[in-house]
Each structure stands twice: as C-alpha cells, then as structure tokens.
C-alpha positions, 0 to 999 in steps of 0.5 A: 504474510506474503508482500502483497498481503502485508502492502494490503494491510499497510493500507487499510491500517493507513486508511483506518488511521487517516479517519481518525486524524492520524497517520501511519508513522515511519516505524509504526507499521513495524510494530503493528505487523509484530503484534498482528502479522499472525494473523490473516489479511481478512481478519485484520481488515475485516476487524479494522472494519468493524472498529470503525463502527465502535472505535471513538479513538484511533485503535491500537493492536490490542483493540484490532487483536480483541476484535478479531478474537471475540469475532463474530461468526461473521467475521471468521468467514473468510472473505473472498481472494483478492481478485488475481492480476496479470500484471508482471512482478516486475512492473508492479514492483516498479509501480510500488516504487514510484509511487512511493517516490512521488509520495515521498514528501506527502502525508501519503508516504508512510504507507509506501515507504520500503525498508530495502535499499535499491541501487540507482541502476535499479531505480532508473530501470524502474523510472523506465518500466513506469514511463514506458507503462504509461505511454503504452497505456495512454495515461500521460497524467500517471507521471509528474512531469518532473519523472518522464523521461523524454525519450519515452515521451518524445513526440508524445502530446500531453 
C-alpha cells in the first residue's frame, strides 16, 4: 500500500471511528494496517462504509476483514482511481506535515501523526513551502497566524 493510499485509509477509519464516538489512538492505526493493509484502499473503504449501515459499536478488524470477505458483488467492484493531482510530492508532503503540526494538540491528531523523525532543517523548509503556497494562492486564513512566517507575509493584508 502505497503512502497516499495508507493516508486514505487512515482517514476513512478515523472518520468511521469519530461516528461512533472514539478516536483513532496513537498506535491504533499500526494494528489496523497489520490486520487490513492486504487489502486494497476500495475494499477496506467500501467495507468501513457498509459497516456504517449494520455496525451498533464501533468496528473492529475482524468486523471490516468479514465485510470485505462476504461482500457483495458490489462491493468487489473497484471503485473508480482517486482522482490524480498535479500538486508536486514535495508540496504535499509539507502539506501533511503541517497540518499534522497544528493539529497536534486536537482530537484530529492521531490521523496525522508521522512515525519519521524530521530534522529541523527540514521542518523550516516545509514551514516555508506552505507559507509561500498560501501566499501564492491567496489563502492567508490556511495558516494560524502563529506559523507565518513575516518575510513571506510582509506587506501582505490579512
């Protein structure tokens, strides 16, 4: 399972699990990838889906493994490629970074957070790939005013 894929399943997971009134604890996502990361993105999402329609509790592997197992016709089709992006790899991975900065201290942040350890060089160039992305773009509310940076929002109105 590819980065971007295993992000994707993070998330719908993380979502599945807010509907039911938990969160996806630190740690957590490292046994449901063991038990599911066989399995493709579509499946696991389309089963996570379909759970929602039968599951009282929040689901467990072995609920989403049984679901994808016993699916439906369906539920083996393949559901269409996410749709494809121009945005470099880097920018993106400074994207994923940020937000699992600012969201470090909220409920979100258990879908974001990175096992790697990133040297501080690194993080400043990220801090200034995502500065300068919302400046180019126009989107001054994207960054906390605590992250931007002034020499990229000088002069800038907020």
């Amino acid at each position: 399972m590819e980065r971007h894929e295993r992000d994707d399943f993070m998330y719908a997971l993380g979502q599945t699990l807010k509907f039911y009134g938990k969160t996806l604890e630190d740690g957590d996502f490292a046994f449901w990838y063991s038990a599911l990361g066989d399995r493709s993105v579509s499946q696991i999402k389309t089963a996570l889906k379909e759970y929602l329609k039968v599951g009282k509790f929040a689901p467990r592997p072995a609920n989403i493994m049984e679901l994808i197992n016993n699916a439906r016709p369906a539920m083996t089709k393949s559901l269409p490629p996410p749709p494809t992006t121009t945005c470099p790899p880097e920018i993106a991975d400074a994207w994923r970074w940020f937000i699992a900065r600012t969201t470090q201290d909220t409920s979100m942040s258990g879908l974001f957070q990175s096992s790697e350890v990133m040297s501080v060089e690194q993080q400043e160039k990220y801090l200034h790939i995502v500065n300068h992305e919302a400046q180019r773009l126009n989107q001054p509310d994207a960054i906390p005013s605590e992250y931007k940076l002034a020499e990229v929002w000088a002069g800038v109105a907020a």
